[in-house]
C-alpha positions as CSV (number, residue, x, y, z in Angstrom):
1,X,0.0,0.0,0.0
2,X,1.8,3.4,-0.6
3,X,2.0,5.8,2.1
4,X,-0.7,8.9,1.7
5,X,0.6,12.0,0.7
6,X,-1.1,13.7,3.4
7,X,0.9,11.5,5.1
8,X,4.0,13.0,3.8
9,X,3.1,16.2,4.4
10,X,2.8,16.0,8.1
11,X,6.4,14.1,8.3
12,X,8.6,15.1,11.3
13,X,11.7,13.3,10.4
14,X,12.5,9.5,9.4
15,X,14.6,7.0,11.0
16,X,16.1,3.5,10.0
17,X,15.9,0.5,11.5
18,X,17.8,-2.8,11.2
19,X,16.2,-6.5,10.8
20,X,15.1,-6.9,14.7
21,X,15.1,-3.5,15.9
22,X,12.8,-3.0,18.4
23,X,11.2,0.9,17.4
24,X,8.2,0.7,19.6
25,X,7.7,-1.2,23.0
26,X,4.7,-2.4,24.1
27,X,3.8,-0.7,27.2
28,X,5.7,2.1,26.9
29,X,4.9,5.7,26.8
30,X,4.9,7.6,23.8
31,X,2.7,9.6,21.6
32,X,4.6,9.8,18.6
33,X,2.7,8.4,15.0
34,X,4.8,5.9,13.0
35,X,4.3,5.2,9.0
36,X,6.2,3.0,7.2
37,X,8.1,4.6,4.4
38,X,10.0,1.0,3.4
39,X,10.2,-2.6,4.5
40,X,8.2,-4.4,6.9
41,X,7.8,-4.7,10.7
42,X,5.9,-7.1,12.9
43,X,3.5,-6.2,15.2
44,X,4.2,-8.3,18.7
45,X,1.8,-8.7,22.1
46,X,3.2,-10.2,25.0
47,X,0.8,-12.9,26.3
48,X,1.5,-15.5,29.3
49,X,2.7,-18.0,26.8
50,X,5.5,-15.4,25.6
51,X,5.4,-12.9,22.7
52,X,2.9,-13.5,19.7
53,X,3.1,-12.0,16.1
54,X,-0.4,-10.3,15.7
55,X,0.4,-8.9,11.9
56,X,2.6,-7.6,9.8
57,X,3.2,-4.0,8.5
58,X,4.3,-2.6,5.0
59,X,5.1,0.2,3.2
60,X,2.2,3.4,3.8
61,X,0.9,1.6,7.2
62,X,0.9,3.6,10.4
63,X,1.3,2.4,13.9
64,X,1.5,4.2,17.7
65,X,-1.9,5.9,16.6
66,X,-3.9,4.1,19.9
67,X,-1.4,5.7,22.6
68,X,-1.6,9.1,21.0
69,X,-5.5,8.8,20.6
70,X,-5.5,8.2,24.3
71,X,-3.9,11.0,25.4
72,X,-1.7,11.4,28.5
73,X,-3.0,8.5,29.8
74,X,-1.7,5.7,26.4
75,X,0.8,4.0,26.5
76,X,1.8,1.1,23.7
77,X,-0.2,-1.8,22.8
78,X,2.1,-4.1,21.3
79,X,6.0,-3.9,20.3
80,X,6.9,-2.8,16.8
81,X,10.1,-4.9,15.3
82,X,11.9,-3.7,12.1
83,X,11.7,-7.2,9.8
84,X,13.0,-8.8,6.8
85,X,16.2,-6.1,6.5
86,X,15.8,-2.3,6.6
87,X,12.7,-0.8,7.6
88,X,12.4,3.1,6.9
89,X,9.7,4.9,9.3
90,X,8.8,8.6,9.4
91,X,7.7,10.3,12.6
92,X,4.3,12.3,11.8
93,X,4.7,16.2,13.2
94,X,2.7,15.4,16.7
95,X,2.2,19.0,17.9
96,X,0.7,19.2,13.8
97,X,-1.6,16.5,14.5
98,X,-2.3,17.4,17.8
99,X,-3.5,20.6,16.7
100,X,-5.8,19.4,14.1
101,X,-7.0,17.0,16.4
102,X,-7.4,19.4,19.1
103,X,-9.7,21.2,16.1
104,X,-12.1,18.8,16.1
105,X,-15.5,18.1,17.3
106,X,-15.4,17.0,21.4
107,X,-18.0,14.3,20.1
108,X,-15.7,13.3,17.1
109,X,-12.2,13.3,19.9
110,X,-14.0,11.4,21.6
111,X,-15.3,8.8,19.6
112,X,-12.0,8.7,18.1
113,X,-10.3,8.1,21.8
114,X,-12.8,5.5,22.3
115,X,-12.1,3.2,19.2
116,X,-8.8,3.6,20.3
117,X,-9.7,2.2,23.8
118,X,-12.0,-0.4,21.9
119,X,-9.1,-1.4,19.2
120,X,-6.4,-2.1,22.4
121,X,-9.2,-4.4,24.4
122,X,-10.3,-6.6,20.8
123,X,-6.7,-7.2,20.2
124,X,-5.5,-8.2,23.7
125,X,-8.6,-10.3,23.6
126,X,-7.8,-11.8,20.7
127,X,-4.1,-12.4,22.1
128,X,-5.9,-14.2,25.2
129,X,-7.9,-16.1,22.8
130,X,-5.4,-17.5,20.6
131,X,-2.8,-18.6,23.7
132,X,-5.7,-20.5,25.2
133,X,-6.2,-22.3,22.4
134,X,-2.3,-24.1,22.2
């Protein structure tokens, strides 16, 4: 999928990754938005049975949405980890977004903050489901 310009537009700066370079953690803090200029990176959730691969990102895909759509009080859903080489990301502006998002509706923040909330329960969920059933 290639990235949206609007996308582009609203880059911050870019950074490179290696084949298993960790570039988000879950559970940590953080409000910056990722997209994926090149490559690939997994998408990993720590269960009680040890870390899971819950999907796989490519080029124009963005990531670390959920924490910044939660506000102060996000923090990361799953671990990000550069695969198959070099992965290129970009940074999205933050204080850009956070001004247009800060220009919206309360209703439509809102609704936005809770399909983040919604989007972190399904997939730990689904996590939960899929260890049970080894």
């Amino acid at each position: 999928m290639p990235v949206n310009i609007s996308l582009l537009e609203c880059l911050a700066s870019e950074f490179t990754y290696q084949d298993g370079a960790v570039i988000i953690e879950e559970g940590s803090k953080g409000d910056w938005i990722y997209v994926i200029l090149e490559g690939f990176a997994k998408v990993k959730k720590r269960t009680r049975k040890g870390m899971v691969i819950i999907d796989t990102l490519q080029e124009g895909e963005v990531f670390g949405e959920i924490a910044f759509l939660e506000g102060e009080s996000g923090s990361r859903s799953a671990t990000v980890v550069a695969a198959e080489g070099t992965v290129r990301v970009g940074i999205l502006d933050k204080d850009l977004l956070a001004g247009r998002h800060s220009e919206m509706s309360p209703i439509l923040r809102a609704l936005m903050k809770s399909l983040a909330i919604k989007l972190r329960e399904t997939t730990s969920r689904i996590c939960s489901t899929l260890v049970s059933l080894d």
